[in-house]
Each structure stands twice: as C-alpha cells, then as structure tokens.
C-alpha positions in Angstrom: 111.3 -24.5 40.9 107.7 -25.6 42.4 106.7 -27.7 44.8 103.1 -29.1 43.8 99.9 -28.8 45.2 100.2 -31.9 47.5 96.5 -32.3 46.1 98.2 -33.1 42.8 100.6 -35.6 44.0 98.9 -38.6 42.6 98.1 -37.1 39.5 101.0 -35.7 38.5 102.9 -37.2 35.3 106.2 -39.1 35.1 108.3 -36.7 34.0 106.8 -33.9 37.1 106.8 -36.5 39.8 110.5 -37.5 39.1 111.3 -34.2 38.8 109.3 -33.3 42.1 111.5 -35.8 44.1 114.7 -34.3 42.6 113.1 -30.4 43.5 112.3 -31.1 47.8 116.1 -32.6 47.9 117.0 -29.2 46.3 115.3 -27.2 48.6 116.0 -28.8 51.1 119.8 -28.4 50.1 119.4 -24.6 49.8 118.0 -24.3 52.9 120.6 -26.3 54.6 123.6 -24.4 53.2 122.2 -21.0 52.8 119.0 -21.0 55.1 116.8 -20.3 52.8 115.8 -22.1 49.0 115.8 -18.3 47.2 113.4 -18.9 44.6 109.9 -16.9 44.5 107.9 -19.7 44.1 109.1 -21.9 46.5 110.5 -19.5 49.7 106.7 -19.8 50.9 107.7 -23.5 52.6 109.9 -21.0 54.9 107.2 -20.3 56.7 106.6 -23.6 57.7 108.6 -26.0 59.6 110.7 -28.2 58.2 108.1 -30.8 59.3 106.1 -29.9 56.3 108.6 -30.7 54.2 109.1 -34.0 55.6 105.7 -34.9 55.6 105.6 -33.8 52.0 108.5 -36.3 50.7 106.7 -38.6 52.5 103.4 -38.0 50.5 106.1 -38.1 47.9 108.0 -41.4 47.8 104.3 -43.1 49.3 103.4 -42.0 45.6 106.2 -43.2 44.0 105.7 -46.3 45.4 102.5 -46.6 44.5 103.7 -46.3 41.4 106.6 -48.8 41.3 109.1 -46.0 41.2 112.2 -46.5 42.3 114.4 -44.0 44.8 116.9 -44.1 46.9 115.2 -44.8 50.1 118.5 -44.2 52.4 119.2 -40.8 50.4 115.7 -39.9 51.8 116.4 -41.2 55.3 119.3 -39.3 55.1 117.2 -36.3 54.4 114.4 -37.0 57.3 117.4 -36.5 59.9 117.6 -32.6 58.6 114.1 -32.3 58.4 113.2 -34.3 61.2 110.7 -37.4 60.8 106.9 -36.4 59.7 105.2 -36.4 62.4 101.7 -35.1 63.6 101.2 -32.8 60.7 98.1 -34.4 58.8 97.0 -33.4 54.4 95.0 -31.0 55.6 97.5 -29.3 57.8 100.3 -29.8 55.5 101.1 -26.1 54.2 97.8 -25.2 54.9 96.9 -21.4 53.5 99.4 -22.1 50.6 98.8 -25.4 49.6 95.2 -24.0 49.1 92.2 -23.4 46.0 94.1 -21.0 44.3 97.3 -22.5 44.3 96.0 -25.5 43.5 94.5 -23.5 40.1 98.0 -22.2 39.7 99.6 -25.4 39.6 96.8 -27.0 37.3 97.1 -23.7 34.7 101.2 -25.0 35.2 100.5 -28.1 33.8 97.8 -26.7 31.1 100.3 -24.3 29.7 102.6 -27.9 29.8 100.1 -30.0 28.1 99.2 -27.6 25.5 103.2 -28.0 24.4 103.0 -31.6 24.6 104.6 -32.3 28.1 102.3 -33.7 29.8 100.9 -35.9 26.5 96.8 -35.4 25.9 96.1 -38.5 27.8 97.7 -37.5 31.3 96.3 -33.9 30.8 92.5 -35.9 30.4 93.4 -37.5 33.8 94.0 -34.2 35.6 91.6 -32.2 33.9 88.7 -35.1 34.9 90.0 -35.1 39.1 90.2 -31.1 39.0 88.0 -30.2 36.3 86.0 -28.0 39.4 89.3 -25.9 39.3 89.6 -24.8 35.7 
C-alpha cells in the first residue's frame, strides 16, 4: 500500500497509476469500515481530513484523463459523498509535511528499486529520473 507523492502523479507508469486509483478506493474502504486504512505506510492520510483524500482522487482521475484512461466516474462520485467534494485544499496544501522532499525521495527510490527489476521499463524510469533527477 502507498499513496504517491502527489508530485509524482503525472509521471507515474501505467501499471502504478492504475494501481493508485484501485489503492485511494481501498483506503478509503478501510477507513469507512474500520476507521482507520491499518497499513504503515499509508495511516499518515489519518491525520488529514478526508478532504485530502478527495482532492487527491481528484489530482487522480484529472490524470487519468489526461491520459485517456478510463474509470468509473460514478464509482468515484460515489466515493466524493464519503469523503466530501475537494474543496479549498490547493497542491501545495494537499498533505502538506508528508507529501514533502523526503517522501517524495522515498517514493522515487520505490520506483528505482521497480525499474531496476523491470517494472517500470527503462524508458518510463528515463522520464522520472529526468523531472526528479534533483531528488536522487
């Protein structure tokens, strides 16, 4: 479990960004049922409202879109009435003191360890490593 550096967003490859989408609906799940996601590296979005998370998918799907990925936008309607609609919270709010330099290094050295296995291929990795190159 992870949610990415919202930095990363338009960066990330297929197979994270699909998988990204698929994570905040799981998180979001946990915390609906249980109150809380229980996983170390994603119980952090606790300590924000759940307006960060909503303003997140939205960075989100606006990506996907970009893209020409499809999603189901009522499934994600659905979700904005738990989380509420984003509102006012702008990027640079948007889990600020987490979503910051060092996680975003984290997150890169994530997708390193990936690429160096393949996953993402050598040409997605050159992408990354030439936005963030400050980073590594």
């Amino acid at each position: 479990m992870r949610i990415w550096h919202k930095e990363l967003l338009p960066y990330l490859p297929l197979m994270q960004i699909k998988g990204q989408y698929r994570e905040v609906f799981l998180v979001a799940s946990e915390i609906r049922k249980k109150g809380t996601p229980n996983h170390i590296l994603v119980n952090r979005v606790q300590e924000y409202s759940l307006e960060h998370l909503s303003a997140y998918l939205q960075m989100l799907t606006a990506e996907m879109e970009r893209r020409g990925l499809r999603f189901d936008r009522a499934k994600v309607e659905a979700l904005y009435e738990f989380l509420g609609k984003p509102g006012e919270i702008t990027p640079s709010e948007l889990f600020a003191g987490w979503h910051n330099e060092r996680y975003l290094k984290q997150c890169l050295y994530n997708l390193q360890e990936k690429a160096d296995c393949g996953r993402p291929g050598a040409e997605e990795w050159a992408i990354i490593e030439k936005a963030f190159g400050r980073c590594l």
